[in-house]
DSSP file (Angstrom, degrees, kcal/mol; ACC not computed):
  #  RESIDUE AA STRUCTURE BP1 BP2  ACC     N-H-->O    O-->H-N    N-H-->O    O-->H-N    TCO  KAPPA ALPHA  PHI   PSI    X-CA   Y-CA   Z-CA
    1    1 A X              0   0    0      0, 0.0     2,-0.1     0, 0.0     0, 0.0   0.000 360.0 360.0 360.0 123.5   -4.3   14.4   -1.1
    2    2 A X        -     0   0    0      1,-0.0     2,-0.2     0, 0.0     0, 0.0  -0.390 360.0-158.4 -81.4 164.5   -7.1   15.2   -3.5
    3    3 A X        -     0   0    0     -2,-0.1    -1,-0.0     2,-0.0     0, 0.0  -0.846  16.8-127.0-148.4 111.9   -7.8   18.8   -4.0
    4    4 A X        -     0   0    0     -2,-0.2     2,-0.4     1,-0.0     0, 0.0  -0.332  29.0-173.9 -57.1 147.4  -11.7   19.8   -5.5
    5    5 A X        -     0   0    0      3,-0.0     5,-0.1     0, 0.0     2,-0.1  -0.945  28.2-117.4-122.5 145.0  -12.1   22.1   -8.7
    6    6 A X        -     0   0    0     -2,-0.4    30,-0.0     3,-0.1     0, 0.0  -0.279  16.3-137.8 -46.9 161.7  -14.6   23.5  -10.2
    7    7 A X  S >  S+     0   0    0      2,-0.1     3,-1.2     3,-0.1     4,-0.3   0.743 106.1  64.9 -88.0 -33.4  -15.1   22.3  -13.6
    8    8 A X  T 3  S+     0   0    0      1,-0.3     3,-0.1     2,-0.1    -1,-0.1   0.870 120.5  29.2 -62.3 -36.1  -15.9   26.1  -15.1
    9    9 A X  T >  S+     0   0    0      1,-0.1     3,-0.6     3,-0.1    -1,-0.3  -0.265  82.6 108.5 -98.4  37.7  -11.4   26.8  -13.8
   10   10 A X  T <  S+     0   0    0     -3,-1.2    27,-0.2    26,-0.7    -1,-0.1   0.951  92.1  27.9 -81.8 -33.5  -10.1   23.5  -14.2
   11   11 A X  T >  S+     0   0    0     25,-2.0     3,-1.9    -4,-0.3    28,-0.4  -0.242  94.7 146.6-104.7  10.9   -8.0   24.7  -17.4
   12   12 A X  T <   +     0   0    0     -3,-0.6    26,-0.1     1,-0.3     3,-0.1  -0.186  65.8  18.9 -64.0 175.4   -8.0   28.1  -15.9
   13   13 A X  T 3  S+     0   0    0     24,-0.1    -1,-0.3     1,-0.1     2,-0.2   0.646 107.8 122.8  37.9  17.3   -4.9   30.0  -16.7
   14   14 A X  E <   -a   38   0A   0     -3,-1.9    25,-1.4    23,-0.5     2,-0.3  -0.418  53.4-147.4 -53.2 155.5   -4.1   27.4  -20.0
   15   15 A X  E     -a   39   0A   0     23,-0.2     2,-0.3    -2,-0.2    25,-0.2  -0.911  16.6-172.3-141.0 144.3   -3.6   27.6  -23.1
   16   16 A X  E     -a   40   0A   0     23,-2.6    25,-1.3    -2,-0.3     2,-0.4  -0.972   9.4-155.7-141.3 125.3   -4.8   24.5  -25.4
   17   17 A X  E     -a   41   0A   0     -2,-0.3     2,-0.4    23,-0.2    25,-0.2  -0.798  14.1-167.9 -89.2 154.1   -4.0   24.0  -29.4
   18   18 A X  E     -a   42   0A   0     23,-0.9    25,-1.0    -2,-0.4     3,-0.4  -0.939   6.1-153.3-124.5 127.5   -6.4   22.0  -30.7
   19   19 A X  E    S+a   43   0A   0     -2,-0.4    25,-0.2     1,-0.3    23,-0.1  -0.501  80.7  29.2-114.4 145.9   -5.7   20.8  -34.1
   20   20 A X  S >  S+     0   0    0     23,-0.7     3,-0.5    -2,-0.2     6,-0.3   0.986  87.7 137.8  80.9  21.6   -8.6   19.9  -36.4
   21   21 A X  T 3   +     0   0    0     22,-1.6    23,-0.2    -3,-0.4    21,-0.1   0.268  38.1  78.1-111.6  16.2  -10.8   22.6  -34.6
   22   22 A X  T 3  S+     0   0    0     21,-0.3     2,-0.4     1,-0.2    -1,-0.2   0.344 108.4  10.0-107.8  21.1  -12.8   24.6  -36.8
   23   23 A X  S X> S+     0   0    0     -3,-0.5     3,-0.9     0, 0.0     4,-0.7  -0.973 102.9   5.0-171.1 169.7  -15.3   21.6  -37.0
   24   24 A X  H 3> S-     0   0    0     -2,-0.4     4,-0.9     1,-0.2    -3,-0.0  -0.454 118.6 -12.9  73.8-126.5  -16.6   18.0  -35.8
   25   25 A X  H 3> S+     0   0    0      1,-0.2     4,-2.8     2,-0.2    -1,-0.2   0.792 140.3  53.7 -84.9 -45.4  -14.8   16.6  -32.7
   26   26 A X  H <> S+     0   0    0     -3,-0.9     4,-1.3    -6,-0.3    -1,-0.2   0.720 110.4  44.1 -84.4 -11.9  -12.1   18.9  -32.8
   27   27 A X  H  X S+     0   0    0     -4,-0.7     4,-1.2     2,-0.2     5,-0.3   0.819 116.3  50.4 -83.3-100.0  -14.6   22.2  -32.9
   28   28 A X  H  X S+     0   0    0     -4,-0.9     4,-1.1     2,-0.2    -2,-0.2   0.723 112.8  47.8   2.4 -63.1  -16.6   20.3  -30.0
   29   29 A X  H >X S+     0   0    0     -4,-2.8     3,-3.2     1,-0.2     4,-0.6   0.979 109.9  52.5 -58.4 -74.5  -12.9   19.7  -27.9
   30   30 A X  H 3X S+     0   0    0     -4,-1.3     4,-2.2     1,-0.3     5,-0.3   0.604 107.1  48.7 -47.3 -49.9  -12.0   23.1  -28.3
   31   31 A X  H 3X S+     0   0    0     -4,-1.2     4,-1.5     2,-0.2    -1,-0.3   0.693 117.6  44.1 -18.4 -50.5  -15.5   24.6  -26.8
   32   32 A X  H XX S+     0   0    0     -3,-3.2     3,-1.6    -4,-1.1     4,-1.1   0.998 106.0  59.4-102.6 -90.9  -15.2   22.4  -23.9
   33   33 A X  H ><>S+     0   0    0     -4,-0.6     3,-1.1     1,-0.3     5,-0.8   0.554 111.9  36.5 -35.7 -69.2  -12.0   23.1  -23.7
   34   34 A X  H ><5S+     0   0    0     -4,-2.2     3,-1.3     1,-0.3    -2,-0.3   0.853 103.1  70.1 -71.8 -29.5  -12.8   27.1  -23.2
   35   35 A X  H <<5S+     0   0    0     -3,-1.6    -1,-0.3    -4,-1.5    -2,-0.2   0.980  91.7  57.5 -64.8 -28.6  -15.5   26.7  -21.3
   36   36 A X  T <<5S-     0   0    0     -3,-1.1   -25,-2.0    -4,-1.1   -26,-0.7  -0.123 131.4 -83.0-101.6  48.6  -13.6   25.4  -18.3
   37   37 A X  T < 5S+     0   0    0     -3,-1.3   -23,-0.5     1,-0.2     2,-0.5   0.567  82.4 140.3 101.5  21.5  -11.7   28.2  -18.3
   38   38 A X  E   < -a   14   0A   0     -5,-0.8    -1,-0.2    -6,-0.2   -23,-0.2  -0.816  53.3-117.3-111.3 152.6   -9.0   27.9  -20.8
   39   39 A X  E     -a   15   0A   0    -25,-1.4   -23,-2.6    -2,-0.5     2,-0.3  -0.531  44.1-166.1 -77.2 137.2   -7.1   29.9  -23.5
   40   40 A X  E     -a   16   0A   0    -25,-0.2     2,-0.2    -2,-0.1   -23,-0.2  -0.923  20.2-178.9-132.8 156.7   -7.8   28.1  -26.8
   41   41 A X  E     -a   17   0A   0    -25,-1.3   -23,-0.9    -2,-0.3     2,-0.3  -0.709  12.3-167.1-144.0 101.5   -6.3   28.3  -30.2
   42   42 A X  E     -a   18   0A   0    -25,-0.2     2,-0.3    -2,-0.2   -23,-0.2  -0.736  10.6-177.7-110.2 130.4   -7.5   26.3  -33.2
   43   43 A X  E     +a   19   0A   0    -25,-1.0   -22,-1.6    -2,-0.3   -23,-0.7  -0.896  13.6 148.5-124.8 165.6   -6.2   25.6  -36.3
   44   44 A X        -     0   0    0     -2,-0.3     2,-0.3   -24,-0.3   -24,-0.1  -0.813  41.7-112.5-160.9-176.5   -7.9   23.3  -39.7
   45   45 A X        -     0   0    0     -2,-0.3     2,-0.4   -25,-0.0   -23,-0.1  -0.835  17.4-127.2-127.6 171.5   -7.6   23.6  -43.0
   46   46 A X    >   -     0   0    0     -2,-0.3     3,-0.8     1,-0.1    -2,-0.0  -0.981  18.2-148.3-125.9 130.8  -10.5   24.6  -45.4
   47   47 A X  T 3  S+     0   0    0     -2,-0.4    -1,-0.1     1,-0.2     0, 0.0   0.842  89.7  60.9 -67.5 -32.9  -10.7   21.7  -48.4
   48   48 A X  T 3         0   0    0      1,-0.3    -1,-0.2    -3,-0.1     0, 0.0   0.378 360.0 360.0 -81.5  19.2  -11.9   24.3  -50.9
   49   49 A X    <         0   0    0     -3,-0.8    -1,-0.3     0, 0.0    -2,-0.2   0.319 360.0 360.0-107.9 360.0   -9.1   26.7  -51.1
């Protein structure tokens, strides 16, 4: 038995690390990620420190 979701709550009431997320693919994931409804936490490094 299938059950429909929305796509805007499929990730409601998550939480998603996304590693790599303060740019590129990983920025991008992480977006996605909170737009369908999830708690999101991103970490990167920045190369010039």
């Amino acid at each position: 038995m299938t059950t429909a979701c929305s796509e805007a709550t499929r990730f409601s009431g998550q939480s998603v690390l996304v590693l790599g997320g303060n740019s590129g693919i990983g920025l991008a994931a992480a977006r996605a990620f909170q737009a369908e409804g999830a708690r999101v936490a991103i970490t990167g490094r920045n190369e010039a420190i």
